[in-house]
C-alpha positions as CSV (number, residue, x, y, z in Angstrom):
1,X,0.0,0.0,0.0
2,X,1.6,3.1,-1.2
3,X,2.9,6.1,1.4
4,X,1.1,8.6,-0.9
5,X,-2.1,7.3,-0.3
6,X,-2.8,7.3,3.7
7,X,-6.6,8.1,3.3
8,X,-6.9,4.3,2.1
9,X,-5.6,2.9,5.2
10,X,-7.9,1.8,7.9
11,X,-8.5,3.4,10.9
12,X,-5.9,1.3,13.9
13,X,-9.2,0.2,16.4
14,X,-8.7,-3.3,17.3
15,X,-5.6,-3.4,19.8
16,X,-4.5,-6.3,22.0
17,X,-1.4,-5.3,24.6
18,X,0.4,-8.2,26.3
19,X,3.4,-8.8,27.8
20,X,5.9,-8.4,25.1
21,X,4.3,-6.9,22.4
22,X,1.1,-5.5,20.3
23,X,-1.7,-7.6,18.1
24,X,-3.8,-5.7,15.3
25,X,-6.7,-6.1,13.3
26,X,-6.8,-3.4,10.7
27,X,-10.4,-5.1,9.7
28,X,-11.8,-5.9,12.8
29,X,-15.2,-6.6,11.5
30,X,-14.0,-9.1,8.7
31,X,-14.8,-13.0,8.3
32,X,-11.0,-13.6,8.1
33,X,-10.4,-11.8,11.6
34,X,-6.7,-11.2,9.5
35,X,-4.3,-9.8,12.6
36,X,-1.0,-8.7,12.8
37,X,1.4,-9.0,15.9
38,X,4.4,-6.6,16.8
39,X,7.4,-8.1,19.0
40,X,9.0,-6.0,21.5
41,X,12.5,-7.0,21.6
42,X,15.8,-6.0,22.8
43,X,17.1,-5.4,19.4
44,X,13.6,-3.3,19.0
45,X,10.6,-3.9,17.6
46,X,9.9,-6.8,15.0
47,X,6.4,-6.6,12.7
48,X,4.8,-9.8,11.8
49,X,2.9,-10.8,8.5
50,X,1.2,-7.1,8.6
51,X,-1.5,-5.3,7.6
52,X,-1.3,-1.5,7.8
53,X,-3.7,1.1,9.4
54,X,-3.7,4.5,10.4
55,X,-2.7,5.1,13.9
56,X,-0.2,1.8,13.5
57,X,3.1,3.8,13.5
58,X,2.3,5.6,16.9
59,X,1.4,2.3,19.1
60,X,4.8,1.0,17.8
61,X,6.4,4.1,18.5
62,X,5.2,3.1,22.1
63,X,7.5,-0.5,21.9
64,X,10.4,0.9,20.6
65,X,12.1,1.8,17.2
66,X,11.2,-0.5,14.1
67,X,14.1,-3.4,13.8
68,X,12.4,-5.1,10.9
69,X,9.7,-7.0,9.1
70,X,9.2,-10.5,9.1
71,X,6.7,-12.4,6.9
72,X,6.3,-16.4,7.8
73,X,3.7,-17.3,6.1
74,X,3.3,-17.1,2.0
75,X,0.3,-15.7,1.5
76,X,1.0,-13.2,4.2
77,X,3.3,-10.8,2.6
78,X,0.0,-8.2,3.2
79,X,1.5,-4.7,3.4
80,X,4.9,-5.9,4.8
81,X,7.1,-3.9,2.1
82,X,4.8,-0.7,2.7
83,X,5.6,-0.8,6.4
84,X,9.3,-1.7,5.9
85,X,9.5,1.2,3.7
86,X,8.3,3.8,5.9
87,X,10.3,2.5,8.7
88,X,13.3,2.3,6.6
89,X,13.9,-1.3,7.4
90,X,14.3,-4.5,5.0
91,X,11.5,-7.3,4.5
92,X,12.6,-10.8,6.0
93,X,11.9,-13.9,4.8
94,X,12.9,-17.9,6.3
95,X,15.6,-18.5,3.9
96,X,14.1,-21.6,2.5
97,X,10.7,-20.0,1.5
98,X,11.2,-19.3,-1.8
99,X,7.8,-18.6,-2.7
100,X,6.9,-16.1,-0.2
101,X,10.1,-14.5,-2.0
102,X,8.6,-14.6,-5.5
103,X,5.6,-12.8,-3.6
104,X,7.2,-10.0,-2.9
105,X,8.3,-6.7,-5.3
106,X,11.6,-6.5,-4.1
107,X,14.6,-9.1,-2.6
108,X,14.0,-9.9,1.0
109,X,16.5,-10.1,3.7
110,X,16.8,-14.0,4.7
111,X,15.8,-15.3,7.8
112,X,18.5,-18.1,9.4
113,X,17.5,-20.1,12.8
114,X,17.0,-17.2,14.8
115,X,14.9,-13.2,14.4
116,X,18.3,-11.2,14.4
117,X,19.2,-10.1,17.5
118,X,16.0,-11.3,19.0
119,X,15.6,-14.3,21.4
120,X,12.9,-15.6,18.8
121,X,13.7,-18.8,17.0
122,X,12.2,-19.3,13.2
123,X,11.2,-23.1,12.9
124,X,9.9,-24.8,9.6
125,X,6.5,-25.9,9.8
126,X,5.3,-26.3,6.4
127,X,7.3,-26.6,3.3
128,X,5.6,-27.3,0.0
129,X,4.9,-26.3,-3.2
130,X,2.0,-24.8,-2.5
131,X,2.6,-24.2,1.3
132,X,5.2,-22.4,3.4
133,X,5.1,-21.4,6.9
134,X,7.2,-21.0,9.8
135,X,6.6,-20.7,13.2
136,X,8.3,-18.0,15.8
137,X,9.1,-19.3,19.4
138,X,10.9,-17.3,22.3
139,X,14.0,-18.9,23.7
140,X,11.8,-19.3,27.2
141,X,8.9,-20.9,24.9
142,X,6.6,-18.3,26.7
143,X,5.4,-17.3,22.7
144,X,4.5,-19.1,19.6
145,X,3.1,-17.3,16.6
146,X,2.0,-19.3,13.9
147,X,0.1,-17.7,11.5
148,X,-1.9,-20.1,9.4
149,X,-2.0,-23.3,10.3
150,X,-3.8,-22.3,14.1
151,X,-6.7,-20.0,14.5
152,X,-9.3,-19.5,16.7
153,X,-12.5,-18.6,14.4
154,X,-15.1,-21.5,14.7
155,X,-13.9,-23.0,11.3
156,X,-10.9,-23.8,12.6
157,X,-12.1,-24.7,15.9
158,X,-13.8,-28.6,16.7
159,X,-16.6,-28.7,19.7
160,X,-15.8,-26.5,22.4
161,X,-11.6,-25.4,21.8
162,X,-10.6,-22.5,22.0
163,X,-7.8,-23.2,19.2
164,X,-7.8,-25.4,16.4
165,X,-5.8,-26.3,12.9
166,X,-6.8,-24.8,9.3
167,X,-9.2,-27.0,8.1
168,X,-7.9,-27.3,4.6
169,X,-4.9,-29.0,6.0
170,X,-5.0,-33.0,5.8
171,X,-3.1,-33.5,8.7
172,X,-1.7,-31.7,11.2
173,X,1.7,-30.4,10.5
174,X,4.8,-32.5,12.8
175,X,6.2,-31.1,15.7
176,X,3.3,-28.6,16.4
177,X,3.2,-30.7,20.0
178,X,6.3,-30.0,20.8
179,X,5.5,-26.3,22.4
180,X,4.0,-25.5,25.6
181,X,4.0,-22.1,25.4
182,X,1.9,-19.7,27.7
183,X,0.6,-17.5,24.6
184,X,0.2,-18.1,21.2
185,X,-0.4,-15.5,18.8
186,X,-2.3,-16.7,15.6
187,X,-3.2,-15.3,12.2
188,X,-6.4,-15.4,12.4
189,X,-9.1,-14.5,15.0
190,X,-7.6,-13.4,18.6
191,X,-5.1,-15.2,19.8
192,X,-4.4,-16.9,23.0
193,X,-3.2,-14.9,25.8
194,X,-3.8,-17.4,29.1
195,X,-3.0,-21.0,29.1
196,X,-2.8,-22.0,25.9
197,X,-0.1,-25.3,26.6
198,X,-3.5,-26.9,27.7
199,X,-5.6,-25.3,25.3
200,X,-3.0,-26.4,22.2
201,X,-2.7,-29.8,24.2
202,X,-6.8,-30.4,23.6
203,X,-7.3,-28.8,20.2
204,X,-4.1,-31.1,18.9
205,X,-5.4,-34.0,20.8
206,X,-9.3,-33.8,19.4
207,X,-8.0,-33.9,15.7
């Protein structure tokens, strides 16, 4: 989405805080319940598959200076470039996801193991031809974004969970059980701010 154009931009309404960073919804009133998450680091502050809004570069002012952008998921490149742009930082991409790369207008930074300078490790979850995501987890495993594969709107959600897989998936991506973290922060719908080990631990075991 272009700088030139800021009357285009959604208004920034929907606004999670919690303990480490932001989460967005530039559409708050959409089916897809698309958000966006912001990670307050030591290195500063790292943007996650976003969409933009008006208002959003003043509640990151509030975290810190801009470190980067990071998109993990590839149909979540969204207005990641825009954003990087204003903030004069680079796009980042998981090394091995080459077609979030061929997604984007311009080269992207690559992502190795670890968010740069961060204590956020980037994990492959899905990588396929038609697929690619990766999943962010703090070195304490208190936070785990993923972005597409968990959600929490009632498609993705069986019976009573709070937290379920994307239904289009035939099985449920390895290693997903290997987290117990105390948050996760999802794509879409609102994400998981209070016991979600037990909450991940039931959705998981129900499929």
């Amino acid at each position: 989405m272009p700088d030139d154009e800021p009357a285009e931009r959604p208004s920034l309404e929907a606004v999670a805080e919690w303990d480490g960073g932001i989460t967005w919804f530039a559409h708050p009133g959409e089916d897809a319940m698309r958000a966006s998450h912001a990670l307050a680091t030591e290195s500063g502050v790292w943007i996650v598959d976003p969409l933009d809004a008006d208002g959003l570069d003043e509640r990151l002012s509030g975290l810190g200076e801009v470190a980067g952008v990071a998109v993990i998921h590839d149909r979540h490149t969204r207005d990641a470039e825009a954003i990087a742009a204003r903030h004069d930082v680079p796009v980042h991409v998981p090394e091995w996801m080459d077609l979030t790369r061929e997604k984007l207008d311009d080269d992207p930074e690559p992502l190795g193991g670890r968010v740069p300078g961060t204590n956020y490790g980037v994990h492959r979850l899905i990588d396929s031809d038609e697929w690619e995501e990766a999943v962010l987890v703090d070195e304490a495993g208190e936070t785990l974004v993923v972005m597409e594969t968990l959600g929490t709107l009632p498609a993705f959600c069986d019976g009573d969970d709070d937290i379920g897989v994307q239904p289009t998936l035939d099985e449920i991506p390895e290693g997903l059980d290997d987290y117990h973290p105390e948050r996760i922060l999802v794509g879409h719908g609102e994400s998981i701010y209070e016991d979600a080990a037990t909450k991940l631990a039931a959705a998981l075991d129900g499929d």
